[in-house]
N, C-alpha and C positions, 0 to 999 in steps of 0.2 A: 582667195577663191581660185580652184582651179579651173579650165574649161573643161567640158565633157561633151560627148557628140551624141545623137539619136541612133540607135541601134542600126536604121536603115537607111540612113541619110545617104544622099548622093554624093560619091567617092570625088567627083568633081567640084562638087559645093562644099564639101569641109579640106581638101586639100589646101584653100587658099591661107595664103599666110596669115598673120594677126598683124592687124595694119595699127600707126600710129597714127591718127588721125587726132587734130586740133580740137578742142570741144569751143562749145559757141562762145562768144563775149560774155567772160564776167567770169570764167572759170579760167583755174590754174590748171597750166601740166598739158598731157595727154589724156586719151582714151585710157590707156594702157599703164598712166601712171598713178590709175587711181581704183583701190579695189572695187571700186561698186559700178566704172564704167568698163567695156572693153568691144574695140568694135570688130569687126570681122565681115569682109568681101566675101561674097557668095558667087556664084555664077546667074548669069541671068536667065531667064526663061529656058527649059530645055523644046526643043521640038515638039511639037504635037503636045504637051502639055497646055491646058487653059485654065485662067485663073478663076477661083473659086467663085470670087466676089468682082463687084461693079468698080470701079477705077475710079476717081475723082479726075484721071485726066481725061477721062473718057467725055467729061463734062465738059471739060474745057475745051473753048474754041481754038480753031487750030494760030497757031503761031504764037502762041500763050507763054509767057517766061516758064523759064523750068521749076522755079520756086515758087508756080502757079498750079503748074500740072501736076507737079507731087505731090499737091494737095490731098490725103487720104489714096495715095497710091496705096501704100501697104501698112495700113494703120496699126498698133500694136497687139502681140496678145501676151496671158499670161500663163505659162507651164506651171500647170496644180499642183505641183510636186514642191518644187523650188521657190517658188512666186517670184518668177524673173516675169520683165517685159522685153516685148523682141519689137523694137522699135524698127521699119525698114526706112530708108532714104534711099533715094534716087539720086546718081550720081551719073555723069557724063563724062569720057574719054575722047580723047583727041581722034579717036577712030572710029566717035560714035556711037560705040559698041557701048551700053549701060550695066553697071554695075549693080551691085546690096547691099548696103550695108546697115550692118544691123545692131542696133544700138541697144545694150541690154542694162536695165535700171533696176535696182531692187528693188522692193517692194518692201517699205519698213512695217515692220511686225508691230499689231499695235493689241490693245482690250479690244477691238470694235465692236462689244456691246456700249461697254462706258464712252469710246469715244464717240461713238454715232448720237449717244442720248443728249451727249454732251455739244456736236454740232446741229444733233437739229433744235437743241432747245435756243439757242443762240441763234439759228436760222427763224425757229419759230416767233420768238420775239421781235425781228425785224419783217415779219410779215406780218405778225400783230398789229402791230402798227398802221398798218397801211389799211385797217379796219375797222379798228375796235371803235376809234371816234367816228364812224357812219352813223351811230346809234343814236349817237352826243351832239350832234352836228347842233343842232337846232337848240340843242341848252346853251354852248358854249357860244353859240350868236349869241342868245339871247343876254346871259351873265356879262358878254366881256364885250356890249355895244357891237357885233359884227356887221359888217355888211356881204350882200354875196360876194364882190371881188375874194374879200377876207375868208368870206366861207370857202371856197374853192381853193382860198392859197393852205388855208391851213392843212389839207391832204397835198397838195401840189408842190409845196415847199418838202416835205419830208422825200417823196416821190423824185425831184428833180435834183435834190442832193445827193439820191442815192445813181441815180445817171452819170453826175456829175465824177463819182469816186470808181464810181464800176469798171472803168479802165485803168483810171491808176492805181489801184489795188490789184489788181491782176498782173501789168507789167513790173510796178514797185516791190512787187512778193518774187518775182523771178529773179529781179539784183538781190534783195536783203532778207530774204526769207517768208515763207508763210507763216508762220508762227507771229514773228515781232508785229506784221500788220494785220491779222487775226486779232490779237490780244490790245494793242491800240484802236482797233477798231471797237473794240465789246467796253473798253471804258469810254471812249465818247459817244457810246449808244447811251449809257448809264448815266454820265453828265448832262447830256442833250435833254434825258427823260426828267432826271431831276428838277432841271429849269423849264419846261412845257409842263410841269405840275405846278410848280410856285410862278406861270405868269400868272401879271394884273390886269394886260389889256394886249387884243386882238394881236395888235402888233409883234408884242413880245411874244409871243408863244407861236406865232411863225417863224419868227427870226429863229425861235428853239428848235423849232419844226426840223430847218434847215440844216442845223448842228446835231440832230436825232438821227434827220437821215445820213450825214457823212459818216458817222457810224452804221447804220444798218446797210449801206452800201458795201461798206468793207466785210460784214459781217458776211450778207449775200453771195456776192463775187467767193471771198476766202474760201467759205465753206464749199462751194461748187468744186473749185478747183482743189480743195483736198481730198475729197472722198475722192475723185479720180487718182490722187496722187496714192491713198490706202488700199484700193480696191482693184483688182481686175477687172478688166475691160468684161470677159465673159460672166460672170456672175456681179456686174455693177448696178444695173437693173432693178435686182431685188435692195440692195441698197439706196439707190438713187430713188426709189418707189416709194421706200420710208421713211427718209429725211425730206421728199419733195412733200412730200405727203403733209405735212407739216403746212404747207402753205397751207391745203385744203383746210386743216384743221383748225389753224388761224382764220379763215374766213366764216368758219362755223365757230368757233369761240371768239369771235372777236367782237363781231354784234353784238353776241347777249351777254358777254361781259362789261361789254362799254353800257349797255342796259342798267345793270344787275347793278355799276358803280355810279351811275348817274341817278337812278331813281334812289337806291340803297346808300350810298356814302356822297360823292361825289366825284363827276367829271376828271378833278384832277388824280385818283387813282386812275385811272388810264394809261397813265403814263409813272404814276410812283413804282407800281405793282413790278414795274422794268429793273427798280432797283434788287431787291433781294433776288431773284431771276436772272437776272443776269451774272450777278456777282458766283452764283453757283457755277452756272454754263462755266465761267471764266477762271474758275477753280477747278474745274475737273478737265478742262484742257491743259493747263499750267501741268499739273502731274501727270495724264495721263497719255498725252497728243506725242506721239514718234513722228517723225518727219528725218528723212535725209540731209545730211548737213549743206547748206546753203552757200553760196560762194561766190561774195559778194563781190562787185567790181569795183573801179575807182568811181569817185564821183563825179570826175571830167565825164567819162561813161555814160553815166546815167543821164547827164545835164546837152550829151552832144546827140542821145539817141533818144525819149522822150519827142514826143510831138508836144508842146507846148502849145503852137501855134493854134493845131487844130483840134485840143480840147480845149483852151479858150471862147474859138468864134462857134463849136459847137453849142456853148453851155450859154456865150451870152445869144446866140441864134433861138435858143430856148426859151430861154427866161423873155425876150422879146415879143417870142410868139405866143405864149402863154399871158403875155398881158392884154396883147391884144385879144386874144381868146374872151380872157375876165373882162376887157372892155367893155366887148360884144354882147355879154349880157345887159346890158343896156340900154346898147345900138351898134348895130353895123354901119353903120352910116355915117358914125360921125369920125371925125377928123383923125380923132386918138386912136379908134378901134381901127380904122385903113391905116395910117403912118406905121402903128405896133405891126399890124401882119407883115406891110410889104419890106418893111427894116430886117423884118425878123428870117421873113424868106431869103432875103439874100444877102444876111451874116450868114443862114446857112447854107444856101450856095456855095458863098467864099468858102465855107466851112469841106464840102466834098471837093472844091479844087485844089484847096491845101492837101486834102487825103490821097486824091489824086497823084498829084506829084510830087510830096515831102520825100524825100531820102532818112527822113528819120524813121524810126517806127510809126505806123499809126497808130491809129487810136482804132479805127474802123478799120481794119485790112481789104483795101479794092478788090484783092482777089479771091475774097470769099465771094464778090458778090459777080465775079467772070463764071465760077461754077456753078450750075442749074442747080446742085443737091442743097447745096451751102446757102446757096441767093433761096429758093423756094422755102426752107427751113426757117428763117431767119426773118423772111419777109411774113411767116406766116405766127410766127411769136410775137412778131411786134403788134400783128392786129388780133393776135388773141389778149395780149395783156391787157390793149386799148378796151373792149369790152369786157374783161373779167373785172377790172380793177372799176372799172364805172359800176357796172351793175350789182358789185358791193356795198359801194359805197352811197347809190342813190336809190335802190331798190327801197331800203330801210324806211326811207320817206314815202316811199307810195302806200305802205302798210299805216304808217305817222299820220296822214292827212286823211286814213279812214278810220280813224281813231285808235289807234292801237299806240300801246306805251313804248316807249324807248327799250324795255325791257321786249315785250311783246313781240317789237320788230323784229329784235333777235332774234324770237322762236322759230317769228314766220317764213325769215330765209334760210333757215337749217335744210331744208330740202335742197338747197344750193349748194350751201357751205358742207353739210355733212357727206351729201353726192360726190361732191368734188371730191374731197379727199379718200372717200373710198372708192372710188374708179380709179384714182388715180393709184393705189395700190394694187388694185388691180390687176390692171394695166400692169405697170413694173414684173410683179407676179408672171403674168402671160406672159411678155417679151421672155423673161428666164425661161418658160418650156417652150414656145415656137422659136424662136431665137428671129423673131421679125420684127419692125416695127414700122415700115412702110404702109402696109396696107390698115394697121390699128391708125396711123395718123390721120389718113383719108378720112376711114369712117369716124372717128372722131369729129371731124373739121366740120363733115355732113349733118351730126348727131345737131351740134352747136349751132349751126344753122337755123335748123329747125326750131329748136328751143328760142331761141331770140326771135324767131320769127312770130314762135304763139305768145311770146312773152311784150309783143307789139301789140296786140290785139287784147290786152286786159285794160276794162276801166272802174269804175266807183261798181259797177253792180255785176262785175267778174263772182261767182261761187268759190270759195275758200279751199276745194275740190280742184275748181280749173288753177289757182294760183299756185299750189302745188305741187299741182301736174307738170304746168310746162315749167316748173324751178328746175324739178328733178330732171327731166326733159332736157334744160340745157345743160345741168350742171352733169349727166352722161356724157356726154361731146364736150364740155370744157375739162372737167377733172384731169383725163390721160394725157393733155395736153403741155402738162406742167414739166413733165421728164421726156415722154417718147423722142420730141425735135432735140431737146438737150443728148440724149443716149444716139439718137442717128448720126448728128451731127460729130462727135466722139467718134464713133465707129467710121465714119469718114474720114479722118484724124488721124494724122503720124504724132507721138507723140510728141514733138519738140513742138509743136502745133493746140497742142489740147488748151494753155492755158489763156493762149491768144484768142482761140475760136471761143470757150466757155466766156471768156469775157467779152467777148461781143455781142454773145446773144444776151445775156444778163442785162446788157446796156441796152442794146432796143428794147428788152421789157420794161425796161425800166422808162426808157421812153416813150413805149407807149403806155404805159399805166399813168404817165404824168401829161399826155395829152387825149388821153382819154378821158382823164376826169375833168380836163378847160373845158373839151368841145363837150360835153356832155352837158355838162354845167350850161355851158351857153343855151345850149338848144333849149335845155328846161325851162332857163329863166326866160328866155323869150318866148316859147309857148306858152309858159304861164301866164306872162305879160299879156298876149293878146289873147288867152282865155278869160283872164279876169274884165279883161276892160270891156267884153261885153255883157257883164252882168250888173244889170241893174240892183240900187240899194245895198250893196256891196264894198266897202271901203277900205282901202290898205293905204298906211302912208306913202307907201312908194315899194316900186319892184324888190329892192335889197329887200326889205324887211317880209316879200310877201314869199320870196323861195325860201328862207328858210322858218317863215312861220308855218309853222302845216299843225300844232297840238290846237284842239279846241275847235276844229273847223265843224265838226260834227254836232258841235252844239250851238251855231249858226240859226237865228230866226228871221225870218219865217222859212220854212220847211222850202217853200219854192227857191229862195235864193242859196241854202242851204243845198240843193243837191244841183246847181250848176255852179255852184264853187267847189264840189267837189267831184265833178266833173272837167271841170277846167283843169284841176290839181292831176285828177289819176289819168287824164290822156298827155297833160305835159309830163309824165314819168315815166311814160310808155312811150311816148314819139323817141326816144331815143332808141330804141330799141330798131326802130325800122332801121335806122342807120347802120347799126352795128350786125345786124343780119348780112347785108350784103357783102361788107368787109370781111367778115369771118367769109362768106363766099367766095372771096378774089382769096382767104389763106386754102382755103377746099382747093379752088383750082391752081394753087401754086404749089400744092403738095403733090400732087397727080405729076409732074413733072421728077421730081427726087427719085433718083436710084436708091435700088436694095444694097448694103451695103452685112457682109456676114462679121459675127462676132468672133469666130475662132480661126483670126486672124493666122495660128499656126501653121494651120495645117494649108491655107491660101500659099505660105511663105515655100513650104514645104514642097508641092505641088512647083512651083516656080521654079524651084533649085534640085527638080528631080526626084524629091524623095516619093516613096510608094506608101508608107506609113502614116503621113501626116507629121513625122518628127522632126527638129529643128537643133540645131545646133543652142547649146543652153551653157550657164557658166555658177557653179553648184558654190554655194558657202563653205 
């Protein structure tokens, strides 16, 4: 490739020479010794030029590392013509004076009809999951002896594996490739699912759970971070709108297909149905997926720069806290439910002072979270997943305990699921012609508010009209929610940054989807618990068997005790809901804080180094 300049570019900013600059750990050579990288020093700001877009060091508090503040200083964009990315870096001289330089990546040529269909079917499948048994919950107690701890782990375990994998698939795919850990990832989704079909008893088919999610975690994570890797930054949007989309669509097909196989064949299609599905996904990536050649390190490398330490006390600070949660359904009180939380709080303490101060990579990077844009994004995904992922999964039962079929339940939350995923298209759409997504966040965050908040207020003699209503209602304010923080937070983003930050956020959703279905869980069954216990002539053998018995409630006699049992049921299905209102309100006001952040990064770079045209130094095939 040769380089070439922008017609108008400033005679100052393309004079400088072609520097040999070292590329990061794990790669050979130079810039300059490899055709697809090459760097090139700019001049820095000229006078009286200002910059286009918001700064990420503008975020940052003053006396902040420099590998803090350059966080989305000059994030990248891509020239339509060539499909190069202009990568900017912040660099420092002995005199002060800061430098550009500008990292330009190609962009591998791919089908992106085939390969999109081909990652979000493989994205769709691992969001599948994290649904489709909402519908089953309550057969799969019942067949395989469950109790509620069991009922909660069985989403929880899938959910906590994919937390568990979502950072080290992110930094593992930048040593050895995205492909090799893509493609491992989609046959242990396929294994995982195998064995969560042929369990015999409760146990076994969470342990599967577990091995289903370290697959669909890799699956999740890979796929985020390729479509950035195929796509430009400026038209990514409309891509990211349609593969995110996919979740939405999983949360509408995944009820009334866990229905449709429970009532129609069986429960364990839920998880068969992953086989022939996937193995396609995983054939049409195998031929069709380009990706730039990977350049792997040593293994000293990998084993001296990995956080070990602090994805360890993460995952066991989890799995801790989460038992305590499943306790708690029980009792707060007792011995095992206090020991599990206060353990589990502070493994994860230990957990952020390792982060803190490790010299290795982290797992969590601290200084996403010194930046208002990056901390306010990130903190507002993790409590949106926490309520999206609950009110999928336990909505189904407030439909279940008014008698509606496992199939049925499906229909009745498609006003959610269906919502979701077409706002969420939406959205993407929009962001492509305003080129914003600050202010779609806000109103988002507000929309979701609202809707959780009407969706507190239904009980056993709510109208089929009002349940609906406020579905659709939240499922407005939560759909856009799935890409816009993922697309800001990018656009924030230098790229040697993108796959570090994309795997951060994917992990607090991940983390909150898996402690949003404990605490949810908890609250239900202890509403439940002390709903039931004051209705007289009313018997259950005990709390486990009474959250997830909810079929048959409706035919309950005498008719008196019959509608405060199901009264007890549809107000412990909603008291969750008050909860999740106000957290979605603390994401509302952490978004209000985020900078606008522009996508056509060029013409920012351009302005900076003088030009009058918006054009940038570019390096042509």
């Amino acid at each position: 490739m040769a380089p070439s300049t922008g017609s108008t570019a400033s005679t100052s900013a393309l004079s400088q020479p072609l520097v040999s600059t070292p590329l990061e750990p794990g790669t050979s050579g130079t810039a300059t010794d490899r055709p697809e990288l090459a760097m090139r020093s700019a001049a820095g700001t000229s006078s009286g030029s200002e910059p286009l877009h918001s700064s990420a060091a503008d975020d940052a508090p003053v006396g902040l590392a420099s590998q803090d503040t350059a966080v989305g200083d000059d994030p990248h964009t891509v020239d339509t013509k060539v499909e190069h990315v202009h990568n900017i870096e912040s660099t420092s001289a002995k005199s002060d004076s800061r430098s550009r330089l500008e990292l330009f990546a190609v962009i591998p040529k791919n089908n992106l009809p085939v390969v999109l269909f081909a990652i979000s079917l493989s994205m769709f499948l691992a969001a599948l999951d994290q649904t489709i048994v909402s519908t089953a919950l309550s057969t799969i107690s019942r067949e395989l002896d469950g109790t509620t701890g069991s009922l909660s782990w069985v989403s929880g375990a899938y959910l906590l594996m994919i937390t568990a994998l979502a950072p080290c698939s992110g930094k593992i795919s930048d040593y050895f490739g995205r492909k090799v850990v893509l493609y491992s990832a989609i046959v242990i989704f396929i294994i995982g699912s195998a064995l969560c079909g042929a369990a015999q008893n409760i146990i076994w088919l969470c342990v599967c759970r577990g091995i289903q999610g370290l697959g669909g975690g890799g699956i999740v994570q890979m796929s985020q971070i390729i479509i950035s890797d195929i796509t430009p930054l400026e038209s990514r949007a409309k891509y990211t709108g349609v593969v995110g989309a996919t979740w939405g669509v999983a949360a509408c097909i995944g009820p009334l297909l866990g229905g449709v196989f429970t009532e129609k064949a069986s429960w364990r299609w839920c998880f068969f149905v992953n086989l022939p599905c996937g193995a396609i996904a995983l054939a049409l990536l195998v031929f069709f997926l380009k990706l730039n050649p990977p350049n792997p390190p040593k293994l000293s490398f990998l084993l001296s720069n990995f956080d070990f330490a602090g994805l360890g006390l993460l995952v066991s600070g989890l799995v801790v806290l989460l038992v305590g949660f499943t306790s708690g359904e029980a009792s707060w009180s007792s011995a095992q439910t206090i020991a599990c939380l206060v353990v589990g709080i502070v493994i994860l303490g230990l957990a952020i002072c390792v982060e803190l101060k490790t010299k290795r990579s982290p797992i969590i990077p601290p200084r996403l979270f010194r930046i208002r844009t990056s901390a306010g994004l990130l903190l507002g995904c993790f409590l949106h997943s926490f309520s999206f992922i609950s009110l999928s999964y336990y909505e189904p039962l407030y439909f279940q305990a008014l008698g509606s079929t496992p199939l049925m339940s499906g229909v009745l939350l498609m006003p959610f699921s269906v919502g979701t995923a077409v706002f969420g298209v939406l959205a993407g759409f929009l962001v492509v012609r305003i080129k914003r997504t600050k202010e779609l966040i806000i109103v988002s965050y507000l929309i979701a508010v609202i809707g959780y908040a009407l969706l507190a207020t239904l009980d056993e003699t709510s109208s089929r009209a009002k349940q609906i209503l406020y579905l659709l209602v939240a499922a407005i304010g939560v759909g856009p929610l799935f890409q816009l923080p993922m697309l800001h937070l990018q656009a924030s983003m230098p790229q040697k940054d993108m796959a570090t930050s994309t795997a951060t956020l994917a992990l607090l959703r991940s983390i909150g989807g898996t402690v949003g279905i404990s605490v949810v869980g908890a609250v239900y069954a202890n509403r439940l618990s002390k709903g039931l216990s004051g209705v007289d002539g009313y018997e259950t053998p005990n709390a486990a068997a009474a959250v997830g018995n909810v079929q048959g409630l409706t035919k309950i006699e005498p008719i008196e005790v019959r509608q405060q049992v199901l009264h007890a049921y549809a107000r412990a299905l909603s008291f969750p809901w008050i909860i999740c209102a106000p957290l979605l309100g603390v994401a509302f006001l952490a978004s209000l804080i985020i900078k606008h952040y522009t996508f056509k990064r060029g013409a920012t770079v351009a302005a900076r180094e003088g030009a009058t045209d918006g054009t940038v130094t570019t390096n042509e095939e």
